[in-house]
C-alpha positions in Angstrom: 57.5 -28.6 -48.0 56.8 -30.5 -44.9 53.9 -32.9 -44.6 50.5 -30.9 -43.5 49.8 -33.5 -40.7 51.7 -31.8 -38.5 49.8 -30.5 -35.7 49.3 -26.9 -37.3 48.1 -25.6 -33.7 51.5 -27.2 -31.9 53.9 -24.8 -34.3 51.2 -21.7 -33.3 52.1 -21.9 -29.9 56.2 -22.8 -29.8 56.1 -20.0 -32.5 54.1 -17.3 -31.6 52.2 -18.5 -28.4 49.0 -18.6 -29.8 46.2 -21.6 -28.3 44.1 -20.9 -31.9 43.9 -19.5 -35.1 42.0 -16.3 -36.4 39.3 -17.1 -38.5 40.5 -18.5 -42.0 44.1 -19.0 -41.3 44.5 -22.8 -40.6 42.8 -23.7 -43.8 45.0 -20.9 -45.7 48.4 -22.4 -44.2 46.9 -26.0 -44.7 46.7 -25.2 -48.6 49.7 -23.5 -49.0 51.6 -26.4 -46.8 50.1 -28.5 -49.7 51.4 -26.4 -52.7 48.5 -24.7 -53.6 48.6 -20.9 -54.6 46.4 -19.2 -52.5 44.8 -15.6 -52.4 44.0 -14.3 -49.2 41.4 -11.2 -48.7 41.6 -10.1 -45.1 41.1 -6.7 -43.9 43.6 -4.7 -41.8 43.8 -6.2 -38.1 42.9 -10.1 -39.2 46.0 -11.3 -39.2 47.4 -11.8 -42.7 51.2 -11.7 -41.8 50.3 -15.2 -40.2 49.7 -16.6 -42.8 53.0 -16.5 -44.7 55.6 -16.5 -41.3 54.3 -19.3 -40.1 54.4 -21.8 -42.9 58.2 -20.4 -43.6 58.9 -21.5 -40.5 57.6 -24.8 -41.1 59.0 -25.1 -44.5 62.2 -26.4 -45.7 63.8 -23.6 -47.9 63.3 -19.7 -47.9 60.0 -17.8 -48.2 60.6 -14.8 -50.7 58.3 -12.2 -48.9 57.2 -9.2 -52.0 56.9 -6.0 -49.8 56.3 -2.5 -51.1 57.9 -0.6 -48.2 61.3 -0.6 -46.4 59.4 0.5 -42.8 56.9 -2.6 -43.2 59.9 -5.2 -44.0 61.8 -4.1 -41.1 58.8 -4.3 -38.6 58.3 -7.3 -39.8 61.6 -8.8 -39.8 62.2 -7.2 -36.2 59.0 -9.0 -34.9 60.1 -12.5 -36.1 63.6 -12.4 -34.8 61.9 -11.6 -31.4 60.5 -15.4 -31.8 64.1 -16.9 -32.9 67.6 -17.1 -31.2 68.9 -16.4 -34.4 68.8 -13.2 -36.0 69.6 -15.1 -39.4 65.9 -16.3 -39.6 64.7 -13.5 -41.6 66.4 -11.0 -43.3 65.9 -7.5 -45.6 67.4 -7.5 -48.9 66.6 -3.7 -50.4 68.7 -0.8 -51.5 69.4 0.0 -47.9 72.2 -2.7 -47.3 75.6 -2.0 -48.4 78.1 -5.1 -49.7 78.8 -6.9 -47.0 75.3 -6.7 -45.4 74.0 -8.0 -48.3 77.0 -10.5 -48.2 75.8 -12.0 -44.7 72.0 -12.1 -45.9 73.2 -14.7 -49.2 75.5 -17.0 -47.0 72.4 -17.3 -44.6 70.4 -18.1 -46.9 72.8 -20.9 -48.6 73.7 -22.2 -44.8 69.4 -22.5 -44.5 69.3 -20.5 -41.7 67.3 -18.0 -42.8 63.2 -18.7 -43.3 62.0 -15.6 -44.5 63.5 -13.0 -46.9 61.7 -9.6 -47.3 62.4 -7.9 -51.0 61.0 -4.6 -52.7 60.0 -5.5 -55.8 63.1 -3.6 -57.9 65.5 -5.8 -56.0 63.9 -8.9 -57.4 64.4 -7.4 -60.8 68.7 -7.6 -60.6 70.1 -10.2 -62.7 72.4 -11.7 -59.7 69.6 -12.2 -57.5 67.7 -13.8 -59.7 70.6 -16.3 -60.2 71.4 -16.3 -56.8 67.6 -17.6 -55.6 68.0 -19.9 -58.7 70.5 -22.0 -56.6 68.5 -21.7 -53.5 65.4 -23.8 -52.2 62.3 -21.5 -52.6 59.8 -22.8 -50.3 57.1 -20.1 -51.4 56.3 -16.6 -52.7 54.5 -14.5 -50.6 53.1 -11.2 -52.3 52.1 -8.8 -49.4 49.7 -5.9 -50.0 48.8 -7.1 -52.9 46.6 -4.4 -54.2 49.9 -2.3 -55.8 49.6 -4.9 -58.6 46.0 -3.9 -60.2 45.8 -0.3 -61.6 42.2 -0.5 -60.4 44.1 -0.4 -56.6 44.4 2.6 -54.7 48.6 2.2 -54.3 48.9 0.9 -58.0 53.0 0.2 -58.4 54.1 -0.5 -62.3 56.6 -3.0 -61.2 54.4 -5.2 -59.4 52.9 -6.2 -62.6 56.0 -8.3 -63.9 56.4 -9.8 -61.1 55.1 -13.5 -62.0 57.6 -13.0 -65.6 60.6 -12.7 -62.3 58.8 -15.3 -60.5 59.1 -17.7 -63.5 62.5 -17.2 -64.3 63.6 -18.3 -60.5 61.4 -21.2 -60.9 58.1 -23.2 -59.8 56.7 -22.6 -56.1 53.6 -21.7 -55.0 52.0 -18.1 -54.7 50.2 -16.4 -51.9 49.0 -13.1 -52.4 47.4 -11.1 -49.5 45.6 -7.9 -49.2 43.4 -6.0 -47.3 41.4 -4.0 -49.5 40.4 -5.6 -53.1 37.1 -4.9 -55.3 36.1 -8.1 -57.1 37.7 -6.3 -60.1 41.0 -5.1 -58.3 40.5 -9.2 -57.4 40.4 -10.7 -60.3 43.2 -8.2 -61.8 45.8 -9.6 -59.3 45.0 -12.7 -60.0 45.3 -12.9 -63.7 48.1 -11.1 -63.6 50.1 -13.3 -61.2 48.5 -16.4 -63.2 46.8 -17.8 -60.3 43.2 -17.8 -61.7 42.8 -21.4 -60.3 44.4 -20.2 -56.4 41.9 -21.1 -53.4 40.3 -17.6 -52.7 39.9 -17.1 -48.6 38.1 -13.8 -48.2 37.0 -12.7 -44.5 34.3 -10.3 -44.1 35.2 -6.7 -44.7 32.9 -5.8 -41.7 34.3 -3.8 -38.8 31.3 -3.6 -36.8 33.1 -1.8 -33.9 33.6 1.3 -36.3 31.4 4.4 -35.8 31.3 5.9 -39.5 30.5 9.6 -39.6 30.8 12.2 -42.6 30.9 15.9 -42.1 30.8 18.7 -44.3 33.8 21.2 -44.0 32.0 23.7 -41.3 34.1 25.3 -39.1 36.5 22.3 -39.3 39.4 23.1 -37.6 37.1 23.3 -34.1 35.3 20.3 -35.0 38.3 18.4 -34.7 40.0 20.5 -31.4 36.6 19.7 -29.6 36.0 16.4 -31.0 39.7 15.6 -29.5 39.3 17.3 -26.0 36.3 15.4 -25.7 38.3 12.1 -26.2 41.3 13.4 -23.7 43.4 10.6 -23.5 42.9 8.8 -26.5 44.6 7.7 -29.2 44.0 8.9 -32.7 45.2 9.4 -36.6 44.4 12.5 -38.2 45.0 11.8 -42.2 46.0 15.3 -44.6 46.3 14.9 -48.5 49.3 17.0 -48.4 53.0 17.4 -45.9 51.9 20.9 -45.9 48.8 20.9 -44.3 50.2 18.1 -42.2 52.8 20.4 -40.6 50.3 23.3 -40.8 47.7 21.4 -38.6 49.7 19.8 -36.1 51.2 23.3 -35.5 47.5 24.2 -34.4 46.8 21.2 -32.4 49.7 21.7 -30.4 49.4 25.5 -29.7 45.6 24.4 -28.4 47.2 22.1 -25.8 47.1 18.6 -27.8 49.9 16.5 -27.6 50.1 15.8 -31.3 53.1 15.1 -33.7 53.5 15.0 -37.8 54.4 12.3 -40.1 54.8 12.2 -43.2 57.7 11.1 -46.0 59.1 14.5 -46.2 60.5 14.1 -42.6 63.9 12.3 -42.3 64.1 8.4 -41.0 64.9 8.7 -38.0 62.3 11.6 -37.3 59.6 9.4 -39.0 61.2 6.2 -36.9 60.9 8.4 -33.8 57.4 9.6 -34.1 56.1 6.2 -34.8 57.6 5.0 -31.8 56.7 8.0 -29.9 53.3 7.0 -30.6 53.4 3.7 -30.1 54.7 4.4 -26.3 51.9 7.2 -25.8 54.1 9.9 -25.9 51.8 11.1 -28.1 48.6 11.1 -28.4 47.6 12.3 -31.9 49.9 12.0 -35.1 48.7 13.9 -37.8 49.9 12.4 -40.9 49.5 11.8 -44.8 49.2 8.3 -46.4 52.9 7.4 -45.3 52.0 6.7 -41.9 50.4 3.5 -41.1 51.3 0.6 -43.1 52.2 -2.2 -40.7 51.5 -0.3 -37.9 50.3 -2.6 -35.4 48.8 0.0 -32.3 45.3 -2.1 -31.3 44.0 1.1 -29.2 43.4 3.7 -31.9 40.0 5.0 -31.0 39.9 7.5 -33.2 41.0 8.2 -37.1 39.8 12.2 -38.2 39.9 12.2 -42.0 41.1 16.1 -42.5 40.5 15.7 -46.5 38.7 12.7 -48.0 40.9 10.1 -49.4 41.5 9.8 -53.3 39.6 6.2 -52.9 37.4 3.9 -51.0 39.9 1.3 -50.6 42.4 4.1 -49.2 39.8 5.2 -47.1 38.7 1.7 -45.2 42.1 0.7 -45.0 43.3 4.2 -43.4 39.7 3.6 -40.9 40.7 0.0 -40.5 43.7 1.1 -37.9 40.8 2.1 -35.7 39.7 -0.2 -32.7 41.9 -2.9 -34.0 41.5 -4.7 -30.1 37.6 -4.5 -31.0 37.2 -1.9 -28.5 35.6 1.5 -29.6 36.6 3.0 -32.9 35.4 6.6 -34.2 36.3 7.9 -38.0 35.0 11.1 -39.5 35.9 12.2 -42.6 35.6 15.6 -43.7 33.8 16.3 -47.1 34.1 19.5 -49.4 33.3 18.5 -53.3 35.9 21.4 -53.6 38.3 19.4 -52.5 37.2 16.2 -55.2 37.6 19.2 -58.0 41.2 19.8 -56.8 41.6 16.6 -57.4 40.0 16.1 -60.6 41.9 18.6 -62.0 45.1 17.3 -61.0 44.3 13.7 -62.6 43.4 16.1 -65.7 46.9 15.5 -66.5 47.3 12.2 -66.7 47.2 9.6 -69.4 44.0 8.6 -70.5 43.7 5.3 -68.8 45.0 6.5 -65.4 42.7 9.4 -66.0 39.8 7.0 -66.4 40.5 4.8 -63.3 41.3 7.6 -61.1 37.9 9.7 -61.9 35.9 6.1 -61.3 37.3 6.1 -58.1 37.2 9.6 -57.0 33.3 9.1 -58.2 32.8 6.2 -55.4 34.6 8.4 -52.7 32.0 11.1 -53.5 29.1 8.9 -53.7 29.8 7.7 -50.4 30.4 11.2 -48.6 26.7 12.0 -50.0 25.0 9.0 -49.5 22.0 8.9 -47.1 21.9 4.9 -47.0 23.6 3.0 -44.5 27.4 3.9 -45.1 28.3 0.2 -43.8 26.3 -1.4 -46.4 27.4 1.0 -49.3 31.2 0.3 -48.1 30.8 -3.4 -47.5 28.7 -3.4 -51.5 31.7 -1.6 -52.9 34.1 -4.4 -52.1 31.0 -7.1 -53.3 29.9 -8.5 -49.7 26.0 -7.7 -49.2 25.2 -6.9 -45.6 21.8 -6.6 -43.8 21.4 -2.9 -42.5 18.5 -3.6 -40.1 20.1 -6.9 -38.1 23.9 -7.1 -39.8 26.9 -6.4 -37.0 27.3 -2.5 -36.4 23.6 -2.1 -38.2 23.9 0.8 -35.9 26.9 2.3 -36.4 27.0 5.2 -38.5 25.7 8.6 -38.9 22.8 8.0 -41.1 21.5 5.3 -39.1 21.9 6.7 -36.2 19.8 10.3 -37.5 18.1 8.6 -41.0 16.8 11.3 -42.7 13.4 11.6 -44.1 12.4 9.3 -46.7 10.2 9.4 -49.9 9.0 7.5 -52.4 10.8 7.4 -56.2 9.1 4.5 -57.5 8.3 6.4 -60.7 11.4 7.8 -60.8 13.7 4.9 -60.0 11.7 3.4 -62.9 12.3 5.6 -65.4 15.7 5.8 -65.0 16.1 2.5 -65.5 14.1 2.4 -68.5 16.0 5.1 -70.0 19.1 3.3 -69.4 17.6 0.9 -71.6 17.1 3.5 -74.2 20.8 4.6 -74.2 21.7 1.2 -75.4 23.0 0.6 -71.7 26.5 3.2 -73.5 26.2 5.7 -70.9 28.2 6.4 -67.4 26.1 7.7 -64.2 27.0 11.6 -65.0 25.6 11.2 -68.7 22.7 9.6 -67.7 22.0 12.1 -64.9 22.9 14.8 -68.1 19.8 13.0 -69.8 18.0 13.5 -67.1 18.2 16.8 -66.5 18.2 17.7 -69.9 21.9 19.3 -70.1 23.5 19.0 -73.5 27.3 17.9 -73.5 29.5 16.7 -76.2 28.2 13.1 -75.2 24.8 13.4 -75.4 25.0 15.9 -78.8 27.1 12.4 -80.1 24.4 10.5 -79.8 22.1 12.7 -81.0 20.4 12.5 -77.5 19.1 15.9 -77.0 16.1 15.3 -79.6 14.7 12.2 -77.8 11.3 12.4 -76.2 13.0 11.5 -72.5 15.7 14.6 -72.6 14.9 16.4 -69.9 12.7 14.0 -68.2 13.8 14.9 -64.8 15.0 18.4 -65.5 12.1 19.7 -62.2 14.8 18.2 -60.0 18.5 18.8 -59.3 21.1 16.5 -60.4 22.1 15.5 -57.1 18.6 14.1 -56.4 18.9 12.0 -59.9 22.7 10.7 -58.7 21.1 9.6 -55.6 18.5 7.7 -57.3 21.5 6.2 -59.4 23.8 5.4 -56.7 20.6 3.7 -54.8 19.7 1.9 -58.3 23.4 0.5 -58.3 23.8 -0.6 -54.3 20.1 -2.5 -54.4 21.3 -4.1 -57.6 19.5 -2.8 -59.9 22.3 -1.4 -62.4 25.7 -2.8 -62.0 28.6 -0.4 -63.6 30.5 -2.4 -66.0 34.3 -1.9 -65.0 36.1 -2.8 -68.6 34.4 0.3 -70.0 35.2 2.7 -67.1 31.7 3.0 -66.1 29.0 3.0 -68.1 25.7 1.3 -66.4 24.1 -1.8 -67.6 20.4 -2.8 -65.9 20.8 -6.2 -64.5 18.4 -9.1 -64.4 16.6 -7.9 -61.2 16.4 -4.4 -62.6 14.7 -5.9 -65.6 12.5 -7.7 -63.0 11.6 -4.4 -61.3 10.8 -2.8 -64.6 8.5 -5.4 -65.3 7.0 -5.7 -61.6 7.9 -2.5 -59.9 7.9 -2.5 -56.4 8.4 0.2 -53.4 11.7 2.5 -53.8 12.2 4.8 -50.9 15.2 6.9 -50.7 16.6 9.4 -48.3 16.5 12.9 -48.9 20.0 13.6 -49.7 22.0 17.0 -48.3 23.6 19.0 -51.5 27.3 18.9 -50.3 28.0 21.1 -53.3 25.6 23.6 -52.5 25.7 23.7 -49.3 29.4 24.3 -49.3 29.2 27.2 -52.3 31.1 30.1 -51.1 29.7 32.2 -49.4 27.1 31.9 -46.4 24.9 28.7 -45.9 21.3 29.1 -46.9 18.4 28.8 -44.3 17.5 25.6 -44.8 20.6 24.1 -45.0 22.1 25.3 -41.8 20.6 22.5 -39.6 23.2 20.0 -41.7 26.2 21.6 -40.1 27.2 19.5 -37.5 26.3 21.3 -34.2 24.0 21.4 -31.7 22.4 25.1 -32.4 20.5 27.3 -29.6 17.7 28.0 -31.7 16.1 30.3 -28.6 19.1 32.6 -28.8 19.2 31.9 -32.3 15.8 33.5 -32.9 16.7 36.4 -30.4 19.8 37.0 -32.6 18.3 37.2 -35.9 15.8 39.8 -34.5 18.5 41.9 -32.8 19.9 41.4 -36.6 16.9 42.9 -38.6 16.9 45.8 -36.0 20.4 46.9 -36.5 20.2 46.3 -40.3 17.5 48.4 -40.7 19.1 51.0 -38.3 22.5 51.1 -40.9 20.1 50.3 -43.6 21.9 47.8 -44.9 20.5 43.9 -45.4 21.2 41.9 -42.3 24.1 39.8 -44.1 26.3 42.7 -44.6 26.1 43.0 -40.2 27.0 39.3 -39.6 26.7 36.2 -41.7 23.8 33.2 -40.7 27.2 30.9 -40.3 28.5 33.8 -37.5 25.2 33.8 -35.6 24.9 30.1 -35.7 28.4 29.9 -34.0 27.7 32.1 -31.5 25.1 30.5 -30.3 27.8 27.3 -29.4 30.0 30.0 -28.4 28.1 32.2 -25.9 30.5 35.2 -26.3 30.0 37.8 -24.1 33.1 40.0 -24.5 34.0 41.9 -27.9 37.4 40.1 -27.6 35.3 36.5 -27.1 33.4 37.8 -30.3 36.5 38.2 -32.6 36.7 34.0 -32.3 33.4 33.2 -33.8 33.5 32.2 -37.4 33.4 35.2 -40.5 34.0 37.7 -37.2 37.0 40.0 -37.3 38.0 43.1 -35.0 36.4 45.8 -36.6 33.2 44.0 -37.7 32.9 43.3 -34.1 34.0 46.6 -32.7 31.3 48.3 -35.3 28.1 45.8 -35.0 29.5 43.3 -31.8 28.2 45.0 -28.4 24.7 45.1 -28.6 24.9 41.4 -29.8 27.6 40.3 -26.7 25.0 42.2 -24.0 22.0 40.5 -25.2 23.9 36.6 -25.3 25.7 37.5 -21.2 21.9 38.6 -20.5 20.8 35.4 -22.4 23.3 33.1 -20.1 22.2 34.4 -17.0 18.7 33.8 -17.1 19.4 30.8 -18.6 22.0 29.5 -16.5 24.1 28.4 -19.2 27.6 26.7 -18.6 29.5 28.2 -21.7 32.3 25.7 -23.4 35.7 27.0 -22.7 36.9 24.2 -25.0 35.3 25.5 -28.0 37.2 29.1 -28.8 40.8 27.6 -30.7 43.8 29.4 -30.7 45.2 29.9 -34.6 48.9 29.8 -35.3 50.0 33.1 -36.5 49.8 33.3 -40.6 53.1 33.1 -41.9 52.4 33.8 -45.0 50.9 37.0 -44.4 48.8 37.2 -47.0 46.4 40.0 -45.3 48.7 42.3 -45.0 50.2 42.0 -48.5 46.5 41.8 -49.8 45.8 44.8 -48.2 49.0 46.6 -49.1 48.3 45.6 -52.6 45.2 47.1 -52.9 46.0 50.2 -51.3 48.5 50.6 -54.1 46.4 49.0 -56.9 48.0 46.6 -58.3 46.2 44.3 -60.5 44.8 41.2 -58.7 46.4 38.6 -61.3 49.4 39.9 -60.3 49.0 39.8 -56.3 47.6 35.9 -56.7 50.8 35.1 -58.9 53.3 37.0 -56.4 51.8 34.3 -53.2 51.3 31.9 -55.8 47.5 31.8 -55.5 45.0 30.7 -58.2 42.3 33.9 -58.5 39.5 31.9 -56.9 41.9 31.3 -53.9 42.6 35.0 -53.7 39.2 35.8 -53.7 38.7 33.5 -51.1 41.5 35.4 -48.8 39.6 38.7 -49.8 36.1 37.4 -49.2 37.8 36.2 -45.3 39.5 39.8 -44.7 36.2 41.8 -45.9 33.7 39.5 -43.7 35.7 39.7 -40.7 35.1 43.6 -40.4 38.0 45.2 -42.6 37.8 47.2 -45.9 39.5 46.8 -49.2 39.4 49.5 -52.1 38.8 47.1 -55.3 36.7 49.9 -57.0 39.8 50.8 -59.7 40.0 46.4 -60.5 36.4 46.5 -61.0 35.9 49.4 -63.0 38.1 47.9 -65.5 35.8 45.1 -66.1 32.3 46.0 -65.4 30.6 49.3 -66.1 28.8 51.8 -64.1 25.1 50.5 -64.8 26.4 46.6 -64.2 27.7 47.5 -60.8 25.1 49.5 -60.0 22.5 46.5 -61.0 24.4 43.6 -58.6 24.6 46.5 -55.5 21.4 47.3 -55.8 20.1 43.6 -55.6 22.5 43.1 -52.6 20.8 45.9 -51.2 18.1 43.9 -51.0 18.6 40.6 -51.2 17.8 38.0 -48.2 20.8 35.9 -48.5 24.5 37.3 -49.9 25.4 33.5 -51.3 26.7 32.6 -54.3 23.7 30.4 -55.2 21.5 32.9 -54.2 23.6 35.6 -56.9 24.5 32.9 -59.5 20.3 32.2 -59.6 19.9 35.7 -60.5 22.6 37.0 -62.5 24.2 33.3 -63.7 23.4 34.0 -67.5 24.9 37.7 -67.7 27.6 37.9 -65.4 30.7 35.1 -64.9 31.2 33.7 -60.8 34.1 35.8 -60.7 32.5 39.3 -61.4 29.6 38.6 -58.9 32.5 37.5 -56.2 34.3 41.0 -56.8 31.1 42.7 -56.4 29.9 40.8 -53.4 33.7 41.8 -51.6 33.0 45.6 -53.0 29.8 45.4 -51.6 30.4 44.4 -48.1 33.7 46.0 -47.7 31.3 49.2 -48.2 28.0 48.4 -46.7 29.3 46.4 -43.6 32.3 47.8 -42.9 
């Protein structure tokens, strides 16, 4: 390579026109100018790609640039041929080139013309390249996103992990490997496995202090997110699905509400994916709605807004996806969506995995959940999770989240923190965070039965609390320091020396009251007290009024007020302000004929309400729904009427029972009846039946915690679902 005293800042500005570098990237190009591997940790936005293009420029020989995808290289290589008058100075060499492409990119390279070669990893792994580059001057290796090489990453690629046996074979020059999102574990597996445990580690701070970090739970969702976007008219934004499906499905909606909003995802051909990328890029568009496919090397600075639809499968997937937020600095919103519904889903699916996959993916699926419930500061638990410690009182964007914007109420668990912590000592430090928490609780499992647990004096300890308040106290015990989770072993908690310090000198140890994500989202209707966590500004004056005019007409039908409209219902129409029958049929659980039976007493008393109120009522907030193609009403309906058995209808849509229950549970609420008597009678008897009605007949609350509390020991959830859609398909309906 060329001598480093070159005037770094004079080949910044012929090349790219920069007056100064970003941050660490002088030093890193100075070491690798010297032949020095380095490992860079920068997060999205900071300028990585810097680091390698310009030193190959500098350099005598070619850069071989690892890549994991064919968009990024040819961004990439597009961008630097901009800077050169020949397009020789950096080329693609991947399955997309036929011979005599691949022809031109080799005599380039011989002739030195080219600076910078981009290569998947498979095409490294061809015997005649490999003796091809053997011939050639190799000024470095440059392993981009290099998280695919740890299986602790969240894009874990096999192949990356022989790369440094390839890397050998072509012979010695120095390594940079660069990501933007890397654990000190994920950290320390790239390095030892590209054999660069003595490289010069440059790490920027993983702070984005222009992010706004907000978690909701999956309440009326689909609105959220039309209002959320109408409010932001003009705006750019990334809506991120788990699956192609409910990418296509959601964009559908989004565009029938008047949003200008287009898919992405791999299932699309090229040049669709090539044209909606550019279609955002120009503002054609103002939304894409997309799954993980979209985004990597996608250099838009004015994305003010990223709407996670599911959460991610991991952190790192999910500050990366955030990270192409308010890339200029400018404004930069992200809400994620949270249903530990969805985390089952997933758990299941890694259910089939090998063991070791299994393990990795269920520790990471772990930390996604522990941050959705977390009351803390989500910018410290984020920044802890990728080992940088960050002052949540005076640090940069102290501010900006959703908990520390509205903290909830704090109390003191001293006593509690304490004992946990001693009892991890009492486990032999063997345990992982859900064993411990069984402990706890006093729940016996296969674990703590093989330990012999369950005859201890501390079993059950905790067992006046729920295990959610417990993993709170864990997850706080492990982001103050206080237990560390010990990677190797997938998990299991060891008390470090300041927790031993604490234990011997306990001090104050407040923590926020946490919401129950699980409970709260159980089906069925939200309880009382947990309907001021659903993300809404409430009327609680026309609330009140509503709940009365409730009790009236539930006494009038004699039926509990539930079985007239749900607490979730009531709640919406007080952001709603209907004041039609047809306005009505567009709050949430409300159907035509539940609001033709119960809805006019309810729409005169809310138009009498806005008048004397002189209330402006939100045209933006009633969505228009994209006719259901799949039909599954109908055919649910249908089915019924003709009695078929209900394994049979979920298998014929290719639904799992809870999902059809679900669909039955929506059509039964929304005002319309089913005739499940003949299913039912098959599994439960007269005096069963008669025992669940009767307590439904009286019972405050119709949800599934509320039936599960009473009956949980005789009856599976299941039976008490059928019942509950018997029930109000009769009493309501």
């Amino acid at each position: 390579m060329e001598a480093t005293s070159k005037n770094l800042t004079s080949y910044l500005k012929k090349y790219f026109g920069f007056d100064q570098f970003k941050g660490q990237q002088h030093e890193i190009i100075t070491s690798l100018l010297n032949n020095e591997d380095v490992f860079v940790l920068m997060p999205t936005g900071g300028g990585k790609s810097l680091c390698y293009q310009l030193p190959a420029l500098m350099s005598d020989g070619v850069a071989i640039i690892v890549s994991p995808l064919i968009a990024l290289m040819k961004n990439q290589v597009d961008a630097i041929r901009g800077i050169s008058e020949n397009d020789g100075i950096a080329h693609v060499l991947n399955s997309s080139l036929n011979k005599s492409e691949t022809k031109t990119v080799m005599t380039d390279i011989k002739n030195g013309i080219t600076k910078m070669l981009y290569v998947a990893p498979e095409s490294l792994t061809k015997e005649e390249y490999i003796d091809f580059f053997k011939s050639v001057k190799i000024s470095f290796f440059a392993i981009d996103e290099a998280h695919c090489i740890s299986e602790w990453g969240h894009d874990f690629r096999p192949e990356y992990r022989n790369l440094k046996a390839i890397i050998n074979k072509i012979g010695e020059a120095p390594i940079i490997a660069l990501t933007a999102t890397a654990t000190p574990k994920v950290q320390e597996d790239i390095q030892k496995t590209l054999g660069m445990q003595t490289a010069k580690v440059f790490k920027d701070s993983f702070n984005r202090a222009n992010l706004f970090y907000e978690v909701r739970p999956k309440v009326n969702q689909d609105k959220e997110i039309v209002k959320f976007i109408k409010q932001n008219e003009g705006k750019s934004g990334v809506i991120y699905c788990l699956s192609r499906k409910k990418v296509e499905e959601f964009t559908q909606l989004l565009q029938v509400n008047g949003i200008n909003a287009i898919p992405y995802h791999a299932g699309l051909d090229a040049k669709t994916r090539s044209k909606h990328q550019d279609m955002f890029l120009m503002e054609d568009a103002s939304v894409v709605v997309a799954t993980i496919a979209f985004g990597m090397g996608i250099d838009k600075p004015d994305v003010r807004f990223v709407i996670h639809y599911d959460m991610p499968k991991s952190l790192e997937s999910y500050y990366q996806e955030t990270g192409r937020a308010g890339r200029d600095g400018g404004e930069g919103h992200c809400i994620s969506f949270y249903d530990y519904k969805d985390i089952e889903k997933l758990e299941k699916f890694l259910a089939s995995k090998p063991v070791a996959e299994r393990e990795v993916g269920m520790q990471l699926l772990s930390e996604v959940v522990a941050y959705s419930e977390t009351s803390m500061s989500r910018r410290k638990f984020l920044l802890h999770y990728f080992g940088e410690e960050f002052d949540e009182k005076d640090g940069p964007g102290a501010n900006m989240d959703d908990n520390m914007r509205n903290p909830k109420k704090m109390i003191e668990a001293k006593e509690d923190a304490l004992k946990t912590l001693e009892i991890v000592l009492k486990t032999s430090q063997k345990l992982k965070l859900n064993d411990i928490v069984n402990v706890l609780v006093g729940k016996e499992t296969s674990v703590i039965k093989s330990y012999n647990l369950q005859n201890e004096d501390f079993f059950g300890f905790g067992k006046d609390r729920e295990d959610y308040y417990w993993k709170s106290i864990l997850r706080q015990l492990i982001v103050h320091c206080y237990l560390e989770k010990e990677i190797e072993t997938y998990g299991t908690l060891i008390v470090t020396k300041e927790g031993k310090d604490f234990i011997a000198n306990p001090t104050s140890f407040k923590i926020a009251e946490d919401i129950d994500f699980k409970k709260l989202l159980t089906e069925g209707s939200l309880d009382k007290e947990e309907v001021s966590t659903a993300p809404a500004a409430y009327d609680d004056n026309l609330l009140k009024q509503l709940k009365e005019l409730r009790k009236k007409i539930s006494k009038k039908h004699n039926i509990p007020p539930f079985a007239v409209f749900q607490d979730t219902s009531l709640d919406d129409m007080t952001m709603q302000y209907p004041t039609t029958i047809k306005e009505l049929t567009n709050v949430f659980g409300v159907g035509e004929g539940k609001a033709q039976k119960f809805g006019k007493d309810f729409v005169d008393l809310i138009a009498r309400y806005v008048e004397d109120n002189d209330i402006i009522r939100p045209d933006d907030m009633v969505i228009k729904q994209v006719a259901d193609k799949s039909n599954h009403k109908v055919y649910i309906i249908q089915s019924t009427d003709r009695k078929l058995n209900l394994e049979d209808v979920a298998e014929a849509k290719n639904l799992s029972m809870s999902d059809l229950l679900s669909e039955m549970e929506a059509i039964v609420y929304q005002g319309t009846k089913l005739n499940i008597d003949y299913y039912i009678e098959d599994i439960l008897d007269e005096d069963q039946q008669e025992e669940i009605y009767d307590f439904l007949m009286d019972a405050e609350s119709d949800s599934m915690s509320t039936l599960l509390k009473e009956f949980g020991d005789d009856y599976d959830e299941e039976e008490l679902r059928l019942m509950r859609i018997k029930f109000i398909s009769e009493v309501a309906n």
